[in-house]
C-alpha positions in Angstrom: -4.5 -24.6 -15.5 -1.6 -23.3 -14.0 1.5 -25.2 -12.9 2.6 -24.6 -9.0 5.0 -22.3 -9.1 7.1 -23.4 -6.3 7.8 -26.5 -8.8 10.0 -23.8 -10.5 12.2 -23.2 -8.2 15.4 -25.1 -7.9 15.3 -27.7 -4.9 19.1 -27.0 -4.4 18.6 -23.3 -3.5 14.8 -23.8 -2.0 16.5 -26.0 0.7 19.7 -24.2 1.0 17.2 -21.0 1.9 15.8 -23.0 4.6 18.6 -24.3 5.8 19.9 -20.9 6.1 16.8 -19.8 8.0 16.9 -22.7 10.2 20.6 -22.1 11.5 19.2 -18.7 12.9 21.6 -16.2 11.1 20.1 -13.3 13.0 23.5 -11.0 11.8 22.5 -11.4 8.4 20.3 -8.3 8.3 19.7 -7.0 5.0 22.3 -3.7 5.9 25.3 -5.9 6.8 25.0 -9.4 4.2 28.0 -9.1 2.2 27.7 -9.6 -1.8 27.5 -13.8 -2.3 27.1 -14.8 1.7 23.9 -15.6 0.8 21.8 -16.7 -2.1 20.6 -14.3 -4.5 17.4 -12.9 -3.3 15.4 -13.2 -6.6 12.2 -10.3 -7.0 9.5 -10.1 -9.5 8.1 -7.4 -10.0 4.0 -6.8 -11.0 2.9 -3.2 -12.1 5.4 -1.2 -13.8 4.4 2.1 -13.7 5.7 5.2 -11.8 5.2 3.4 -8.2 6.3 -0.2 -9.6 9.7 1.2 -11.0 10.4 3.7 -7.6 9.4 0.2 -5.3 12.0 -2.1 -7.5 14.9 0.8 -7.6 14.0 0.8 -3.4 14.6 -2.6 -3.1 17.5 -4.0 -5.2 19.6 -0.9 -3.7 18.3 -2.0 0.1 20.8 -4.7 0.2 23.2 -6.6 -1.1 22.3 -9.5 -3.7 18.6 -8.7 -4.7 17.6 -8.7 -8.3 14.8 -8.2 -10.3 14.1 -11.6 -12.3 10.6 -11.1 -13.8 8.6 -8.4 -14.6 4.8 -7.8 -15.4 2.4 -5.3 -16.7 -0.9 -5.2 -18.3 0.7 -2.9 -20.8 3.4 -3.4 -23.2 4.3 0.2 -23.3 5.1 0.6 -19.0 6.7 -2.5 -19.2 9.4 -1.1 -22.0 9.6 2.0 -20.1 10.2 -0.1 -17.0 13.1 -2.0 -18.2 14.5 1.1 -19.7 14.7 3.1 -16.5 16.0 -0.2 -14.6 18.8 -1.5 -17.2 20.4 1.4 -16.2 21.4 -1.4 -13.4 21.9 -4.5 -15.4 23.6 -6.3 -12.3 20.9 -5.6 -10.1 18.2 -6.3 -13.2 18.3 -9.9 -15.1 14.9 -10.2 -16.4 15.1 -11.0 -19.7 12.0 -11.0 -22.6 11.1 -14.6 -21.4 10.9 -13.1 -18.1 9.0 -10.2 -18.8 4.7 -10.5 -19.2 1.7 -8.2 -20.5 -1.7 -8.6 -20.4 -4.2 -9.3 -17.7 -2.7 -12.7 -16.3 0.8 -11.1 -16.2 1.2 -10.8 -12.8 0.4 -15.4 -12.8 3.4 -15.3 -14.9 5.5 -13.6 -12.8 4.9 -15.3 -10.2 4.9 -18.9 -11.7 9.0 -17.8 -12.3 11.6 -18.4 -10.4 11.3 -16.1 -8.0 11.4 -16.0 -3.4 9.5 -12.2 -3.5 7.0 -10.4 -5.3 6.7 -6.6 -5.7 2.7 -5.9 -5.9 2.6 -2.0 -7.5 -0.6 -2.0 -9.1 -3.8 0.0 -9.2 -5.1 -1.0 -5.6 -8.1 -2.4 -7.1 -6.1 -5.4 -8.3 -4.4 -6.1 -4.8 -6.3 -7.9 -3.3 -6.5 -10.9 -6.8 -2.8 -10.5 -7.0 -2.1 -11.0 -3.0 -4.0 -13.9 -3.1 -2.1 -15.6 -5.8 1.1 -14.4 -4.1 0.8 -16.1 -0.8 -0.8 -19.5 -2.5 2.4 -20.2 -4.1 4.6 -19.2 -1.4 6.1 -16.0 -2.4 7.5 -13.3 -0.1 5.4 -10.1 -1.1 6.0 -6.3 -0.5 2.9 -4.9 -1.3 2.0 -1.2 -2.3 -0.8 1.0 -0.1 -3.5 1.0 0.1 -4.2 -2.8 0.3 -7.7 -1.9 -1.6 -10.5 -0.4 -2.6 -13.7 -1.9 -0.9 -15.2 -4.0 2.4 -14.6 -7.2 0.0 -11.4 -6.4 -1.0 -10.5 -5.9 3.0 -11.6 -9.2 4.0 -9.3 -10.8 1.4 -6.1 -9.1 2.1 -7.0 -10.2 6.0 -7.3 -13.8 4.6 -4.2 -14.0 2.5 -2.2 -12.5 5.5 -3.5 -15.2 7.9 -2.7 -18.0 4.8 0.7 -15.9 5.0 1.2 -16.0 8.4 0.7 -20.1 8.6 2.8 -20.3 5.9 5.6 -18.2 7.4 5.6 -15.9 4.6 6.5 -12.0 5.2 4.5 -9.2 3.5 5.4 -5.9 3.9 3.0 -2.9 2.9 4.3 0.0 1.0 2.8 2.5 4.3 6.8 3.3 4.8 5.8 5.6 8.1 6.5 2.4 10.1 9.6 1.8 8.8 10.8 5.8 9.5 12.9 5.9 12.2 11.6 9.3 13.8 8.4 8.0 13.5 9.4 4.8 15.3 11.2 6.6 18.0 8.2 9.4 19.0 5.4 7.2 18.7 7.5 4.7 20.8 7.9 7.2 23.3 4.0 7.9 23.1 3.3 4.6 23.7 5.5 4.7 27.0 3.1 7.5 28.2 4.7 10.7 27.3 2.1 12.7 26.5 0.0 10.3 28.7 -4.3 9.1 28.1 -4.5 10.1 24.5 -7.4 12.0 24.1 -8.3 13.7 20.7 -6.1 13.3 17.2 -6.3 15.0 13.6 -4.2 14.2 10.3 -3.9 15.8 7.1 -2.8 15.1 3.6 -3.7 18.6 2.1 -2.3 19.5 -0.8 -1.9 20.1 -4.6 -2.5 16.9 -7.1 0.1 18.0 -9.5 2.4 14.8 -9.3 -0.9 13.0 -10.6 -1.9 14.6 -14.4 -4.9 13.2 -15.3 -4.5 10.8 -18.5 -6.3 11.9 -21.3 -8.2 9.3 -23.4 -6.7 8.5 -26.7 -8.8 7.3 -29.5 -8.2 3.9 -30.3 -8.8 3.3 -26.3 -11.7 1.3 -24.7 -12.9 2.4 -21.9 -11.6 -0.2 -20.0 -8.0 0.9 -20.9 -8.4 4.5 -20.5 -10.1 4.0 -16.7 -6.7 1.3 -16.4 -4.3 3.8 -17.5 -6.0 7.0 -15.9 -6.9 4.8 -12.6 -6.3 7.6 -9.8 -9.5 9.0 -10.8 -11.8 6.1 -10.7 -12.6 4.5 -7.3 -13.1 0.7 -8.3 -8.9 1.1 -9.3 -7.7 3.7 -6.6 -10.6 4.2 -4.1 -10.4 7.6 -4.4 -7.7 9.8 -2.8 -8.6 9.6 0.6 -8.1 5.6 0.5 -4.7 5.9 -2.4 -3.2 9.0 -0.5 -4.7 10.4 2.9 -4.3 6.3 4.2 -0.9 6.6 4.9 -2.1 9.4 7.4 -4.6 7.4 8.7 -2.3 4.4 9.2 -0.3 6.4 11.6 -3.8 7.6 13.3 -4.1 3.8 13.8 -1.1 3.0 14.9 -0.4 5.4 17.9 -3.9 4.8 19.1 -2.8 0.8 18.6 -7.0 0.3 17.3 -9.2 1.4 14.5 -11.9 3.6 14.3 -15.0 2.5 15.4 -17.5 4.8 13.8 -17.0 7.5 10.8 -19.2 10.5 9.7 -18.0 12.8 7.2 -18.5 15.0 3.3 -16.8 16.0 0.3 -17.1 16.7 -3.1 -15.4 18.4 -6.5 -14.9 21.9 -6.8 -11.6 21.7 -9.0 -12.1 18.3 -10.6 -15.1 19.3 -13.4 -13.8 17.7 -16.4 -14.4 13.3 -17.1 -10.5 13.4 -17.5 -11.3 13.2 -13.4 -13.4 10.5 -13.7 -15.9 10.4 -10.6 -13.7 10.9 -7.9 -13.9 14.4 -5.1 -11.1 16.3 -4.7 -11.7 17.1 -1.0 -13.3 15.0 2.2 -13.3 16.2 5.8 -14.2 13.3 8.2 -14.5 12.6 11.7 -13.5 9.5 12.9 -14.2 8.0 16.9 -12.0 5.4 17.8 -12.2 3.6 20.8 -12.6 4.7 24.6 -14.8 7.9 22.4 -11.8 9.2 21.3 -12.3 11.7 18.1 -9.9 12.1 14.8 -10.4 15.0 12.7 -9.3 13.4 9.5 -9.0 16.2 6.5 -7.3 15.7 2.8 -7.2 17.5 -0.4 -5.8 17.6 -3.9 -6.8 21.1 -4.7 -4.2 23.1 -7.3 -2.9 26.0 -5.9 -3.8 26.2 -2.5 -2.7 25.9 1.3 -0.5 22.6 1.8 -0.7 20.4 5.5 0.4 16.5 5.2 1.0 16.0 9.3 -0.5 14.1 11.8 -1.0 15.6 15.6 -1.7 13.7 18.6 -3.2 15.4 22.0 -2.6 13.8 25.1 -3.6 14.5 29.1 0.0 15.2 29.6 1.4 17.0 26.3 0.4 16.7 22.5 2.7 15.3 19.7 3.7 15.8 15.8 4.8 12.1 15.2 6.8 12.7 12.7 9.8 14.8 14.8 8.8 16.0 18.5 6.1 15.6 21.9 6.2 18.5 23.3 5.0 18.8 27.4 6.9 17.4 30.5 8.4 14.8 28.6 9.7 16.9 25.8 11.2 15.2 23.0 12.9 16.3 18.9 13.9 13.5 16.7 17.5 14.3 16.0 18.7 11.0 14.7 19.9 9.7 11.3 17.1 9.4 8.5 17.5 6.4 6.3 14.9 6.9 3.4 11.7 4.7 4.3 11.4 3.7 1.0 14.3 1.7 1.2 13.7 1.1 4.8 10.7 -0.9 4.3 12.6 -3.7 1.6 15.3 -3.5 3.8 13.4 -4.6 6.5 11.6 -6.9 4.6 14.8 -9.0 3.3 16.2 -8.6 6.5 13.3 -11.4 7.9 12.9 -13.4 4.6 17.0 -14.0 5.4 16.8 -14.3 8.9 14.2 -17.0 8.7 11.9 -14.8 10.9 8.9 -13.6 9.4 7.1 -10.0 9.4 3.6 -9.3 8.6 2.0 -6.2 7.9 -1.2 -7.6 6.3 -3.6 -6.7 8.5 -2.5 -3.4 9.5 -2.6 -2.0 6.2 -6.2 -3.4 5.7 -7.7 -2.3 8.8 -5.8 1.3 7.6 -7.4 0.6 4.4 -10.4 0.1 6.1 -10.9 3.1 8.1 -10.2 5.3 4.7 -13.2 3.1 2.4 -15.1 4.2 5.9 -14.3 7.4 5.5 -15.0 7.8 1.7 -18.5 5.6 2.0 -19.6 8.1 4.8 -18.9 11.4 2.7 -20.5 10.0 -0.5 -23.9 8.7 1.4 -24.1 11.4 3.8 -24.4 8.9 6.3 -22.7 7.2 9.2 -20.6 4.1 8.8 -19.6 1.7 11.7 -16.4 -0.7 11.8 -18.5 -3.6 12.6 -21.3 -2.7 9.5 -18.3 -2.6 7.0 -16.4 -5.3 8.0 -19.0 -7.9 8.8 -22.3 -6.5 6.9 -21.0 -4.3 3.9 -21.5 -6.0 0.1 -19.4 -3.5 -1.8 -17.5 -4.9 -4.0 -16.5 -2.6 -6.7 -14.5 -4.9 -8.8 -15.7 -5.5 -12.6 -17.2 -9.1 -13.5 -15.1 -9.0 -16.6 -11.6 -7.7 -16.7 -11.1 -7.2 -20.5 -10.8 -4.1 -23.0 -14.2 -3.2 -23.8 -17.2 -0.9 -22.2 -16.8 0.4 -18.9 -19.0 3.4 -18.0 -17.6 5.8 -16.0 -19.8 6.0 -12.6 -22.0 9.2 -11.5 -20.5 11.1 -9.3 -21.5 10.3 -5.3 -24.3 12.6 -4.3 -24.7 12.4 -0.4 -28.5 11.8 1.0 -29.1 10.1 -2.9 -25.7 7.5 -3.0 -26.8 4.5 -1.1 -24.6 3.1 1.4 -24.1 -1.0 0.0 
């Protein structure tokens, strides 16, 4: 059984947290806390791959006295490259090997240490498990997109963000967009009316998959570990790349139209992606989403080597149309020209900024009704058929998560055939 983890964490600098919280300090944002006005901000960090190590470089160079305490991964060889490309901080690293966890309960480890924030950067398949655990014991959590991988997985994020939100816990999701300032300032602007009634949208993430190489399966692996170690090509780990990738697209669909989609048709398949170093996943969907009021989203993404690239989103409006990203153009003609801060940094910044403040943030459900509207998306292309918000939400029992996580057999899943796939 597992001790509470809060039980770990010294009383002394538990209640001088509070304390800190409950005087208001509303200066102490996480740009302007100087080094030692404030208790070290202690981070674990779960999932040490490419992501895990980008996310915990993002946030100890955010602000002023963060750290990385603990560490996790299922796998002793990311975790050594981890710490390797991190000690080359030591001051802002002070894990240490009785700190530092492998294996499947890793992540409980890391968060039964003394830390105030987890770092969730695994496969998204394991978000959902590892959220949950999280916000039980009281931890702080900036969480990687997308949130996860299926209707089951949905409903828990939601839950663990309203446990978080009674709590006063603050998660923040790794869909850095909202934390881009010329996003912020255009689709501010939208939402004053520039462009006025919103009535059609489209967004892309078309491109080449070159920054993800398949992994090819060594001998001695199960399959198990390969799927693990290869999991942006099996959709129980990654939900295929129009729920890992095209959501953060999606996201911003949501978020200037301030609703979900209420209905999704659409296809895809492989025409590049032949070999089982691939796995199951397409390689290209093209889907049409209709949010509220009838309003209709061309959503398209790709990861298709060597051909025409488009990651944007455009909006169209009664009164002018809109690249969120930089510019409306119409009566109310608008260019970002503002600084930039990176959004990767951004977002921890932001995030320290409330655990410090004492004023919680919560991007929980956001990122899962993002995550939603992509497994919506992908379910609709593979059956053929259409998929409602409400169906999915409320009705849908797919839950694509293994009944045993260890090494051993896992057979790779047929690829989705539409018309023959059933819709679960």
């Amino acid at each position: 059984m597992m001790h509470d983890p809060q039980q770990a964490l010294p009383q002394t600098r538990r209640h001088f947290m509070k304390t800190t919280a409950a005087l208001g300090v509303a200066a102490l944002t996480a740009n302007a806390v100087e080094a030692g006005a404030t208790p070290t901000l202690r981070v674990g960090l779960i999932g040490c791959g490419r992501r895990g190590a980008g996310a915990a470089r993002d946030c100890v160079t955010s602000a002023e006295g963060v750290v990385i305490a603990a560490m996790g991964d299922l796998f002793p060889d990311k975790l050594a490259e981890c710490r390797e490309k991190l000690g080359q901080t030591p001051e802002k690293v002070t894990a240490t090997d009785e700190t530092c966890f492998t294996g499947f309960d890793a992540y409980q480890k890391v968060i039964a240490c003394d830390v105030d924030m987890v770092i969730i950067a695994t496969p998204p398949g394991f978000r959902p498990l590892q959220l949950r655990a999280a916000i039980e014991a009281g931890k702080h959590v900036f969480m990687e997109k997308p949130a996860a991988v299926d209707p089951a997985g949905v409903r828990s994020i939601i839950e663990s963000s309203e446990l978080a939100a009674n709590k006063g816990l603050s998660i923040v999701a790794g869909t850095q967009r909202r934390h881009q300032r010329c996003y912020q300032e255009t689709i501010k602007r939208i939402h004053e009316g520039a462009i006025g009634d919103i009535v059609s949208a489209e967004c892309y993430w078309v491109d080449d998959f070159g920054y993800y190489p398949a992994v090819l399966r060594e001998a001695d692996w199960s399959d198990m570990e390969w799927q693990i170690r290869n999991w942006n090509y099996f959709t129980w780990l990654s939900g295929d790349h129009i729920v890992e990738q095209h959501v953060h697209n999606i996201d911003v669909i949501n978020w200037v139209l301030r609703a979900h989609p209420v209905k999704a048709f659409g296809m895809g398949g492989r025409q590049q992606r032949t070999g089982p170093e691939f796995g199951h996943i397409y390689d290209h969907f093209a889907v049409e989403f209709e949010y509220p009021g009838g309003i209709r989203v061309t959503s398209m993404c790709r990861q298709n080597a060597s051909t025409y690239s488009r990651v944007d989103e455009f909006i169209v409006g009664s009164k002018g149309t809109s690249r969120p990203r930089e510019e409306i153009t119409g009566p109310n003609a608008f260019r970002f020209q503002g600084e930039a801060p990176n959004p990767y940094v951004q977002e921890h910044a932001d995030l320290i900024g409330c655990i410090r403040t004492g004023v919680p943030i919560n991007e929980g459900r956001a990122v899962a009704e993002s995550t939603m509207a992509a497994i919506m998306g992908r379910m609709a292309a593979y059956t053929g058929q259409e998929v409602t918000w409400d169906w999915a939400m409320n009705e849908s029992k797919l839950n694509l998560w293994p009944e045993t996580l260890e090494f051993g057999p896992m057979p790779t899943p047929p690829v989705a055939v539409p018309g023959y796939t059933q819709l679960i």
